[in-house]
C-alpha positions in Angstrom: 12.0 -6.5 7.2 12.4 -3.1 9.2 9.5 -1.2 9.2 9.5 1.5 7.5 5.9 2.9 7.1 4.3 5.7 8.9 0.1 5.5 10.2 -0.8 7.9 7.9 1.2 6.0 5.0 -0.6 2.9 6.3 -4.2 4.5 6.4 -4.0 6.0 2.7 -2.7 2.3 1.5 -5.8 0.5 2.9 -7.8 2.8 1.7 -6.9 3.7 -2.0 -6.2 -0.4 -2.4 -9.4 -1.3 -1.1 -10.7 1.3 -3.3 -9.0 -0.4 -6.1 -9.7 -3.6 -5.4 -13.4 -2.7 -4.8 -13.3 -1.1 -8.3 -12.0 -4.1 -9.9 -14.7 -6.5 -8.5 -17.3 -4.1 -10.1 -15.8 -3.9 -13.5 -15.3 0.0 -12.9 -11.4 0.3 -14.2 -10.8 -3.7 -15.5 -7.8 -5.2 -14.1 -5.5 -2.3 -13.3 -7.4 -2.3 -10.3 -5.6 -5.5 -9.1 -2.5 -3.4 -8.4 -4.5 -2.6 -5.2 -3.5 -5.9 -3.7 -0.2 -5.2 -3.4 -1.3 -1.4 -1.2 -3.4 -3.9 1.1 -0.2 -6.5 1.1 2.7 -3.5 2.0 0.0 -1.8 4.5 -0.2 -5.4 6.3 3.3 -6.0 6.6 4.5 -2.1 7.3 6.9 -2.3 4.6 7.4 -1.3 1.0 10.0 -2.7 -1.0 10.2 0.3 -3.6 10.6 2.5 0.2 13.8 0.3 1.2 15.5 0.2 -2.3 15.5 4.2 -2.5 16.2 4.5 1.4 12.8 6.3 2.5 11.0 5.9 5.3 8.2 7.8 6.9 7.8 7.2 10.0 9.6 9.3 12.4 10.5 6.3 15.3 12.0 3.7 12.7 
């Protein structure tokens, strides 16, 4: 997998999926909030899928 995510990219997925997540465990927005896993999962790995199958990238030295 080449990586195709910037810091900033990186930041805002760890911290609206943990949001998410953190939401779900509470009860606050039911099981939606699940779809935070998968921010947490592509911020981990420095790759999105949906990124590579549209051809965008953006980080600047990838």
């Amino acid at each position: 997998m080449e990586r195709n995510l910037a810091s900033w990219d990186r930041i805002a997925r760890v911290v609206f999926g943990a949001a998410l997540v953190i939401a779900a465990l509470t009860g606050t927005i039911g099981i939606w909030g699940w779809i935070g896993v998968v921010l947490l999962a592509t911020a981990g790995m420095n790759f999105c899928p949906i990124y590579k199958i549209f051809g965008l990238k953006t980080c600047t030295d990838c």
